[in-house]
ROSEGU-513379 format. One line per 3 residues: number of its first residue (from 0); their letters; for each residue x, y, z of N, C-alpha, C. Coordinates in Angstrom, 2 decimals, padded with zeros to 5 digits, always signed. Each point is the difference from the previous one (the first is absolute). Layout:
% residues N
NUM = A = X/Y/Z/X/Y/Z/X/Y/Z  ...
% end
This chain:
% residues 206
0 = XXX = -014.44/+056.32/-079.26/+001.11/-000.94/-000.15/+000.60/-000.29/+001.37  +000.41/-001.26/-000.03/+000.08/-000.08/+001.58/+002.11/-000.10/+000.05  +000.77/-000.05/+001.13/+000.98/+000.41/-000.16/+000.86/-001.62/-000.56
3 = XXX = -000.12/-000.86/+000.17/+000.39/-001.19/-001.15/-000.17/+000.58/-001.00  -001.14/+000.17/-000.62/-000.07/+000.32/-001.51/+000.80/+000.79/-000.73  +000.04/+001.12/+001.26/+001.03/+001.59/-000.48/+001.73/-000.32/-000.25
6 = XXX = +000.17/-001.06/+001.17/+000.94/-000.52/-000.03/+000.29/-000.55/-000.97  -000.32/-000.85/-000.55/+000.09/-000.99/-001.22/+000.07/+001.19/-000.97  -000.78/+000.97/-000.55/+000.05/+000.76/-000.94/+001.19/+000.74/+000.06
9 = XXX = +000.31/-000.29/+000.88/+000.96/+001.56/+000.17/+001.53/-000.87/-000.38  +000.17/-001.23/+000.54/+000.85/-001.21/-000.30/+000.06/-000.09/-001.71  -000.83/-000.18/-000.69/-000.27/-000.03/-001.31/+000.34/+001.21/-000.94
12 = XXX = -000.61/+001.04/+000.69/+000.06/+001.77/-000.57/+001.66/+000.43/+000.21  +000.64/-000.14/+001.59/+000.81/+000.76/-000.25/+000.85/-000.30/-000.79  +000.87/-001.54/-000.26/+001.57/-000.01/-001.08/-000.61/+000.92/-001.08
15 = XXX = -001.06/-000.63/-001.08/+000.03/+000.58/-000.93/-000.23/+001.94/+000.15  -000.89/+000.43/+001.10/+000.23/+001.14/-000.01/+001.61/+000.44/+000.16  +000.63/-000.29/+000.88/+001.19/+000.96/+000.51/+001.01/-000.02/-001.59
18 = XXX = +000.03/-001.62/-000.90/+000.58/-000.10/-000.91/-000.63/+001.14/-001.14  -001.43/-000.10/+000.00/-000.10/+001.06/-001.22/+000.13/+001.42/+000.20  +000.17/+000.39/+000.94/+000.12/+001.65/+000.64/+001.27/+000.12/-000.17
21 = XXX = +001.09/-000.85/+000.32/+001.20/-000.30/-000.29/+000.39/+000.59/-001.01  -000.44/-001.13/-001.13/+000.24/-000.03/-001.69/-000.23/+001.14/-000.61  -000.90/+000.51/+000.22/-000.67/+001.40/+000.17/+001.07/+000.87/+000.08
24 = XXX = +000.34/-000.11/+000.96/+000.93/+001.43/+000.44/+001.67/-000.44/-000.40  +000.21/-000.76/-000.16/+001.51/-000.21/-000.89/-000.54/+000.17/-001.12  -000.84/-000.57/-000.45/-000.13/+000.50/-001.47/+000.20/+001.71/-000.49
27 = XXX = -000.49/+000.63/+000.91/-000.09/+001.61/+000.04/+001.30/+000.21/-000.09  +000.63/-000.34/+001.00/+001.77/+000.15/+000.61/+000.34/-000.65/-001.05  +000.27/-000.93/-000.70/+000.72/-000.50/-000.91/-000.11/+000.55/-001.28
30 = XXX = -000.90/+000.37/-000.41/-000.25/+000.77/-001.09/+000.68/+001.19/-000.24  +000.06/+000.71/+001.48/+000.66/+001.72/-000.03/+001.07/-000.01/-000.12  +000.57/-001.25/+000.36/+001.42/-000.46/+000.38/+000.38/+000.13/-001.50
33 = XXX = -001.04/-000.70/-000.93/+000.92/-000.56/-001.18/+000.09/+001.47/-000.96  -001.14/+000.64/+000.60/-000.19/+001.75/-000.78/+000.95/+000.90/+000.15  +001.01/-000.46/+001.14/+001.08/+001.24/+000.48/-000.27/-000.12/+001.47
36 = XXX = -001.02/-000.03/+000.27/-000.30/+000.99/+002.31/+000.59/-001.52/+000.92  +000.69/+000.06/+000.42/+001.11/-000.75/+001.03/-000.94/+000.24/+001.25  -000.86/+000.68/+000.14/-001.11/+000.00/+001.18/-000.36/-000.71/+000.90
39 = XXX = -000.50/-000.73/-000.54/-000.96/-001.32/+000.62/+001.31/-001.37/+000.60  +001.20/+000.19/-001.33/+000.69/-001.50/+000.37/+000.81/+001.15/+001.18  +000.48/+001.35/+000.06/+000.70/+000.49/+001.05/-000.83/-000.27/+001.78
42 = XXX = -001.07/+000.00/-000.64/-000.99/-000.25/+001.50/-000.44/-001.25/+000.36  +000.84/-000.73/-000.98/-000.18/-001.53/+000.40/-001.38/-000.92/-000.50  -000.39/+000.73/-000.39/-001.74/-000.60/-000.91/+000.35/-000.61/-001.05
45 = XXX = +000.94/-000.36/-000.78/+000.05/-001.09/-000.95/+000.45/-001.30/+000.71  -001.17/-000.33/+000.52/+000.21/-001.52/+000.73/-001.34/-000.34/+000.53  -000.59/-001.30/-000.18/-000.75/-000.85/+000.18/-000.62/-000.20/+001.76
48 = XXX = +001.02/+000.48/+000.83/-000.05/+000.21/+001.76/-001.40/+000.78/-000.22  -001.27/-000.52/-000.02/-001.56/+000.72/+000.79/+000.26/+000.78/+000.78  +000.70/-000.03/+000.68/+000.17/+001.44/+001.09/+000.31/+001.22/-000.30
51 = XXX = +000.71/-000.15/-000.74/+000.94/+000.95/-001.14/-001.24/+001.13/-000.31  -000.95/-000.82/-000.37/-000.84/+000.69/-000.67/-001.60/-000.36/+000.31  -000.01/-000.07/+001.22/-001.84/-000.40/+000.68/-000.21/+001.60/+000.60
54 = XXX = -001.42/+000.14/-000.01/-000.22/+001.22/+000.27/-001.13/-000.67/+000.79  +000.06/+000.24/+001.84/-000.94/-000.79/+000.60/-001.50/+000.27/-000.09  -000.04/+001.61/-000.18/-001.47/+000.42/-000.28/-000.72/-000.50/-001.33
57 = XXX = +001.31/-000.63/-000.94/-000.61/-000.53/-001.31/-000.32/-001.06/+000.33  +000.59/-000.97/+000.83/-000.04/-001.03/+000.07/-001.21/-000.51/+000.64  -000.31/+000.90/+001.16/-001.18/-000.07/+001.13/-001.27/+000.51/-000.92
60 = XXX = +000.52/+000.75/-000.97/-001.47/+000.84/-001.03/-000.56/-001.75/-001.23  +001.07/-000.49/+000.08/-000.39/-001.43/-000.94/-000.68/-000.93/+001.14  +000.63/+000.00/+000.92/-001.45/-001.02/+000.94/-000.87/+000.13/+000.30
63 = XXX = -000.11/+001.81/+000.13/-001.53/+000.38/+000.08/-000.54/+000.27/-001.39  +000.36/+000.31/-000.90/-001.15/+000.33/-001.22/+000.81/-000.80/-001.14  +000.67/-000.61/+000.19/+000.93/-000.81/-001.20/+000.42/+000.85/-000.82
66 = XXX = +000.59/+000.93/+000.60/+000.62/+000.75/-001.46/+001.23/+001.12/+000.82  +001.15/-000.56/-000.72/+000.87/+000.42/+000.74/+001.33/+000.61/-000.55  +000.96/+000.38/+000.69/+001.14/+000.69/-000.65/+001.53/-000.13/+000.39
69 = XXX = +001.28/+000.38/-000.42/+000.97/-000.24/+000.63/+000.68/+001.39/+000.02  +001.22/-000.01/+000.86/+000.61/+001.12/+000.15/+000.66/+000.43/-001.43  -000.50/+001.37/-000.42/+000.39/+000.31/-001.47/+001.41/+000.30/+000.05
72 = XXX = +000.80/-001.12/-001.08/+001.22/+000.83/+000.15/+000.37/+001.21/-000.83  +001.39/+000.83/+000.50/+000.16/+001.07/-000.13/+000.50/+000.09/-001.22  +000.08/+000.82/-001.23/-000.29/+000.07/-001.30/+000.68/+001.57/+000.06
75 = XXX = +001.10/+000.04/-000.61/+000.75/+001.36/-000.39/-000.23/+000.44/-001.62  -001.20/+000.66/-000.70/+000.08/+000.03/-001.25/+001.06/+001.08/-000.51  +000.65/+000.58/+000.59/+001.33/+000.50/-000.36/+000.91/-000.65/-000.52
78 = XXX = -000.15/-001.27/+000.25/+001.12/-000.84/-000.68/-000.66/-000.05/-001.45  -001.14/-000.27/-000.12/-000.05/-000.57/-001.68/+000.05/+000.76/-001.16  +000.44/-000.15/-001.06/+000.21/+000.74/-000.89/-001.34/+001.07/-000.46
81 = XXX = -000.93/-000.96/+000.40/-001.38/+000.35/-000.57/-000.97/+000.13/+001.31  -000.15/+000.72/+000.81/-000.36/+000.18/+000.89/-001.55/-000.92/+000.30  -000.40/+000.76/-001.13/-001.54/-000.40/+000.52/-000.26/-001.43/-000.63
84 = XXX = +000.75/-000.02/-001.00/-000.18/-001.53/-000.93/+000.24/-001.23/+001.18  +001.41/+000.44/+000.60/+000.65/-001.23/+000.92/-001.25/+000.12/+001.36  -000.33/+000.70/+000.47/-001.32/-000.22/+001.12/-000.81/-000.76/-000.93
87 = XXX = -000.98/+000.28/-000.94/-000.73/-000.81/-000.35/+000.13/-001.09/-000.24  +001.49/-000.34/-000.53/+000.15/-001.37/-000.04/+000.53/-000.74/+001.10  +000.68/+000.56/+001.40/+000.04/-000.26/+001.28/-001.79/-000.71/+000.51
90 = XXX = -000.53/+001.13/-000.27/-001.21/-000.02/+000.44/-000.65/-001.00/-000.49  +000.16/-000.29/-001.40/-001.08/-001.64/-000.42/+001.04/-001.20/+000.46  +001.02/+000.06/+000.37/+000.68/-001.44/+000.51/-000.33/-000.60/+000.76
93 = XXX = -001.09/+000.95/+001.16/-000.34/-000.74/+000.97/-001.17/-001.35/+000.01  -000.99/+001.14/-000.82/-001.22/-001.02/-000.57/+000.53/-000.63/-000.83  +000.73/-000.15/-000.90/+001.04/-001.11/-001.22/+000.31/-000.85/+000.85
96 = XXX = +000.56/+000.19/+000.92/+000.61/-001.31/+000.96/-000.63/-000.71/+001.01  -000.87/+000.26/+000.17/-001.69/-000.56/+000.36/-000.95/-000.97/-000.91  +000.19/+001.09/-001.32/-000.99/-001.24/-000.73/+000.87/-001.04/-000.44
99 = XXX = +001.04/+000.37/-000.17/+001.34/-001.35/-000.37/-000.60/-001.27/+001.12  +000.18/+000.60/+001.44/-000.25/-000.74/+000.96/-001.19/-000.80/+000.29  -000.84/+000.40/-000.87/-001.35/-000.22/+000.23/-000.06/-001.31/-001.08
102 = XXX = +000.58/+000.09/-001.08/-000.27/-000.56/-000.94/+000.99/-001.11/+000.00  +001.32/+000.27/+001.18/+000.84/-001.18/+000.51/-000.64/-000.92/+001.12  -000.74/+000.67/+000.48/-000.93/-001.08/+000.82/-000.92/-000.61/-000.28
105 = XXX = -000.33/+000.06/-001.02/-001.11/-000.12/-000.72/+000.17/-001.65/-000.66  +001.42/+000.30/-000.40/+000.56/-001.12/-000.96/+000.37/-000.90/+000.79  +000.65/+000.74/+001.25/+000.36/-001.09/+001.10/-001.00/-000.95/+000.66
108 = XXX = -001.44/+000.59/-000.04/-001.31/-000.75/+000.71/-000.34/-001.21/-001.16  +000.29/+000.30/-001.37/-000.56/-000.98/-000.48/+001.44/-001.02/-000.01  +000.55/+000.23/-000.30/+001.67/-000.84/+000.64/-000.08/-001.12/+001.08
111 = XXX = -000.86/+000.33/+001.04/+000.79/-000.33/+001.63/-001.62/-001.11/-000.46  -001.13/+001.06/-000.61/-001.36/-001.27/+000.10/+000.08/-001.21/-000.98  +000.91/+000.22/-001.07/+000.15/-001.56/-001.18/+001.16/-000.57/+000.70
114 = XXX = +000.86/+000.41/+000.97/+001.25/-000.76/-000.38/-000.49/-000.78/+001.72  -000.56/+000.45/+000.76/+000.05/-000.32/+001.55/+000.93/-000.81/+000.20  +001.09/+000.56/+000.28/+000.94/-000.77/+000.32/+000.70/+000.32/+000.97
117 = XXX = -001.14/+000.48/+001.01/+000.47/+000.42/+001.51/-001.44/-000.47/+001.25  -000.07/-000.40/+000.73/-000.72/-000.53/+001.06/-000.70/+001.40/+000.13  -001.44/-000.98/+000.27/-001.15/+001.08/-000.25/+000.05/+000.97/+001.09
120 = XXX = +000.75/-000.09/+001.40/+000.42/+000.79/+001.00/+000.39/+000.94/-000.49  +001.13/+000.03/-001.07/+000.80/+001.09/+000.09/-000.75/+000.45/-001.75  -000.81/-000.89/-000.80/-000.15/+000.86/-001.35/-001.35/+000.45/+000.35
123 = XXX = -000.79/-000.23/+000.74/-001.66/+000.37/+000.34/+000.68/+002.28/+000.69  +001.13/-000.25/+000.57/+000.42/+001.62/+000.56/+000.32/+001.05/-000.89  +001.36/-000.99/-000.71/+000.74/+000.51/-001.07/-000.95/+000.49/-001.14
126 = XXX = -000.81/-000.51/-000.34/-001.21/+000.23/-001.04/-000.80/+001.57/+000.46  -000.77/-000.45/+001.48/-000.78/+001.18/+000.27/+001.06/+001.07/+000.07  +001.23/-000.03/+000.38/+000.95/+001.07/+000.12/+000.25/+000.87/-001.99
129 = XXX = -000.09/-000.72/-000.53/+000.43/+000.08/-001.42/-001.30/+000.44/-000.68  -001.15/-000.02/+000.32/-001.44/+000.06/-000.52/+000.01/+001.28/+000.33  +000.52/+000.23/+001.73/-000.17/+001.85/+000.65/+001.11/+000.31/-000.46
132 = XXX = +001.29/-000.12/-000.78/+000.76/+000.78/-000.54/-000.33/+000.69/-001.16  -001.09/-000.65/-000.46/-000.64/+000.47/-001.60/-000.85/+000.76/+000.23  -001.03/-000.16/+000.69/-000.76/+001.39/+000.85/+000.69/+001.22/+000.37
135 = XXX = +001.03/-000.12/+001.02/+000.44/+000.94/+000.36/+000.83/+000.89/-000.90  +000.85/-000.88/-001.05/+000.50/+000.76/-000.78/-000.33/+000.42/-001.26  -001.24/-000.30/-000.15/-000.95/+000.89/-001.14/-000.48/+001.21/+000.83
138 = XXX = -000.08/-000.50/+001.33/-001.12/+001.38/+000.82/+001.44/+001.14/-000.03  +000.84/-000.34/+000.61/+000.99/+001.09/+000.06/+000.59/+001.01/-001.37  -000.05/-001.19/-001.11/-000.22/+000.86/-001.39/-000.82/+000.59/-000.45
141 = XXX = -001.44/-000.20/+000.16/-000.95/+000.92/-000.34/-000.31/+000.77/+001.41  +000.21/+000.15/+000.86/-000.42/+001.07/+001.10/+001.36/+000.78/-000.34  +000.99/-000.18/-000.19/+001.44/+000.85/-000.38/-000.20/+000.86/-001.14
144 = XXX = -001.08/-000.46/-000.73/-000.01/+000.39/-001.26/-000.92/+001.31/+000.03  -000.70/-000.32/+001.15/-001.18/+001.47/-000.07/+000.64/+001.37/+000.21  -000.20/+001.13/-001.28/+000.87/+001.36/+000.15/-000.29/+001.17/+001.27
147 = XXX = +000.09/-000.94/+001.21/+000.23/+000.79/+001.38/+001.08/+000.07/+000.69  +000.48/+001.57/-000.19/+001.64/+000.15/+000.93/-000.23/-001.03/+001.19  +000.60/-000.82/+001.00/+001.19/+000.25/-000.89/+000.28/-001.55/-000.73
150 = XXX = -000.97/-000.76/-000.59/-000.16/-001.11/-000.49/+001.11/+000.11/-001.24  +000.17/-001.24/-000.37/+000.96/+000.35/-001.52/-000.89/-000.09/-000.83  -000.98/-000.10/-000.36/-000.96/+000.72/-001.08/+000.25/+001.21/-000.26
153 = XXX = -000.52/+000.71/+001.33/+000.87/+001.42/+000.09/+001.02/+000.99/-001.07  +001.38/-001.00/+000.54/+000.73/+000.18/-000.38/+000.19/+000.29/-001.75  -000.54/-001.50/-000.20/-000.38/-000.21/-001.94/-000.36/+001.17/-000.35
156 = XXX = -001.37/+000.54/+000.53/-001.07/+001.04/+000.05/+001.50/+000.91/-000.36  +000.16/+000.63/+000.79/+000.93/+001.16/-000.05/+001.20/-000.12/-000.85  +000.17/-001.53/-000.29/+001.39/+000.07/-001.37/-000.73/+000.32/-001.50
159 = XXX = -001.40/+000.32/+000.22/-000.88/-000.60/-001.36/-000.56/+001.89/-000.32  -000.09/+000.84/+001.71/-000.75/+001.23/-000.47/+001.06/+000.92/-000.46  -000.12/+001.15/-000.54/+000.81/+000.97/-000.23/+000.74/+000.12/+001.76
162 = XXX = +001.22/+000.95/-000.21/+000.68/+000.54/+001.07/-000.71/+000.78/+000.97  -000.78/+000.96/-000.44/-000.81/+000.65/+000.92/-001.49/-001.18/+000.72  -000.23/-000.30/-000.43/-000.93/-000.54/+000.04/-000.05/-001.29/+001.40
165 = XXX = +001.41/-000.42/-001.00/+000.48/-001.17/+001.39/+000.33/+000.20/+001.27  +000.45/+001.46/-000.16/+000.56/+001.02/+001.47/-001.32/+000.09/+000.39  -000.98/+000.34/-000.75/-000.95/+000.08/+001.02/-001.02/-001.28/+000.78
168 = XXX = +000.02/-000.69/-001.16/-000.25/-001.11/+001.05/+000.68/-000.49/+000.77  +001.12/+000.06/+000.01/+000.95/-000.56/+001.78/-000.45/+000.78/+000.68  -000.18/+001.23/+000.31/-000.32/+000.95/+001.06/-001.50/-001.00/+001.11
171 = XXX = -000.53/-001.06/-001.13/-001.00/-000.94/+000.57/+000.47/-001.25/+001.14  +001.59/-000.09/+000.19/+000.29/-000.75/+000.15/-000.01/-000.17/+001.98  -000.38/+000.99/-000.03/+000.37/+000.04/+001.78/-001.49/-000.66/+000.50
174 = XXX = -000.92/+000.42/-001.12/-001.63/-000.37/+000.45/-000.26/-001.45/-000.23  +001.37/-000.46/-001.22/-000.85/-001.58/+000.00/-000.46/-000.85/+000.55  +000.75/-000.55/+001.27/-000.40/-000.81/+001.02/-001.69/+000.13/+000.30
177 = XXX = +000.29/+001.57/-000.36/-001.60/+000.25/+001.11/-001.15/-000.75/-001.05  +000.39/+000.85/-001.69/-000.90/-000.52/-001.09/-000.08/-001.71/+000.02  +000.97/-000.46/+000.45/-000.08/-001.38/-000.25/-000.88/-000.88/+001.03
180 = XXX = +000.45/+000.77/+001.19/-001.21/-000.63/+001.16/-001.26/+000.11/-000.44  -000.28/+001.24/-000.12/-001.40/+000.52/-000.42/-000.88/-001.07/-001.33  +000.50/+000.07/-000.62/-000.09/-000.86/-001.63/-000.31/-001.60/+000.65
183 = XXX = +000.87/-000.44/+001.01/+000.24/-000.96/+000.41/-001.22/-000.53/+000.84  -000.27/+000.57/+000.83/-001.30/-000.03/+000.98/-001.29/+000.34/-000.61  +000.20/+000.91/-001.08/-001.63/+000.26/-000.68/-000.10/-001.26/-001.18
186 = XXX = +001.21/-000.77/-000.19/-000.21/-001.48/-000.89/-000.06/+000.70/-001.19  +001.29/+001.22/-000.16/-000.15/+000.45/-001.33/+000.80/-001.16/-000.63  +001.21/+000.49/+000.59/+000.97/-001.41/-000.45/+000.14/-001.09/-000.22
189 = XXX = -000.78/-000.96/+000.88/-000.72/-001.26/-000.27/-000.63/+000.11/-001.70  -000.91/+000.76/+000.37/-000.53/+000.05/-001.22/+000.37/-000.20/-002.06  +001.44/+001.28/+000.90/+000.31/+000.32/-001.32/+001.25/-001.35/-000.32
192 = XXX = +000.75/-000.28/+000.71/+000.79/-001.28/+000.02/-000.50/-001.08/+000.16  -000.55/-000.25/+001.11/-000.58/-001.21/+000.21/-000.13/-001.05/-001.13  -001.28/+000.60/-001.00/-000.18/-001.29/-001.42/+001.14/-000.31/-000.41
195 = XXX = +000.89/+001.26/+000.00/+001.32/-000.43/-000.57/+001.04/-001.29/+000.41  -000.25/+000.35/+001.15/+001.00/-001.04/+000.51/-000.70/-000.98/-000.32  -001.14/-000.65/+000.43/-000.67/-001.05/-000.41/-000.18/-000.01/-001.07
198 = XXX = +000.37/+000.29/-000.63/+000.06/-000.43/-001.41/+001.76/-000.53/-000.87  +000.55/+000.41/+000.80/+001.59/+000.03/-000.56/+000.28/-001.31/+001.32  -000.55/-000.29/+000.56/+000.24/-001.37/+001.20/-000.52/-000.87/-000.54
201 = XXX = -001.63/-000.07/-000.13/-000.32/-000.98/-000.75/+000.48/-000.34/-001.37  +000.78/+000.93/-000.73/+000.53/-000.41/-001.34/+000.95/-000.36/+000.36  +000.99/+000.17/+001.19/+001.32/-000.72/-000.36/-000.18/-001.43/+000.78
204 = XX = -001.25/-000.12/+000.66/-000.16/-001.26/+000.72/-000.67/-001.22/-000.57  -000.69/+000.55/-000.89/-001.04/-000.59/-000.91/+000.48/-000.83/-000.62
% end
């Protein structure tokens, strides 16, 4: 790829990335918020500001292998009545507010292509920008979804096993990064997601 091209992609890739990593992570924060944990809005993460919540190694890990992450916000399950219930359901808000997103861009592409009622300058961008918001935010829901600390699959995982059980799988959580590279480079992951996504893109594009 030559550096025009990268450019242009990266012009196209980033709004919708920084917006769905975003959505992502208020969704987490907003959720805990509504469970009891004052956490996330005390640290200023219930807000839409990308900075708030970009994690640059996630960000730099999506331009090189397209698959990427944001800074996790901080999550006090002491607050919730139900400890492990309110994580798990912390924990699926993120991918919930992804496929929402996915399936809002979705609606928006066929919108912007019957109605064109914007100069092909600015709807030929707006389109490819809205086409990679539906990609990206199916990919971030199903790669979120895989049960590796410290992914929110994970998390589910551990609201779903007995008490002991879940203790012991966090003890996994310091290694994930490493499991995830690994998985990542041997094209386990591709593998096991991959159809997926292409399959949940082409259905909402179709």
């Amino acid at each position: 790829m030559d550096i025009n091209s990268f450019i242009q992609q990266l012009v196209i890739l980033a709004p919708p990335l920084l917006f769905a990593l975003t959505f992502h992570e208020l969704a987490h924060g907003y959720v805990a918020w509504k469970l009891g944990d004052p956490t996330a809005k005390n640290a200023g993460r219930l807000t839409m500001n990308p900075i708030r919540h970009l994690d640059p190694i996630g960000v730099l890990a999506f331009i090189i292998m397209k698959i990427g992450w944001a800074k996790p916000v901080p999550v006090n399950p002491g607050y919730f009545k139900d400890p492990r219930k309110g994580m798990l359901i912390v924990a699926l808000a993120g991918p919930v507010a992804n496929v929402f997103m996915a399936a809002a861009s979705a609606l928006l592409v066929r919108i912007f292509l019957m109605a064109q009622f914007l100069p092909i300058v600015i709807l030929e961008p707006v389109v490819k920008m809205l086409v990679a918001s539906v990609w990206i935010n199916v990919m971030l829901a199903v790669f979120n979804c895989l049960p590796i600390p410290p992914l929110d699959g994970s998390k589910v995982l551990m609201g779903l096993l007995p008490p002991e059980a879940a203790r012991s799988y966090a003890q996994f959580e310091r290694y994930g990064f490493i499991v995830l590279l690994v998985l990542f480079y041997s094209g386990v992951i591709d593998k096991v997601i991959g159809p997926i996504i292409s399959f949940a893109n082409n259905l909402l594009l179709s």
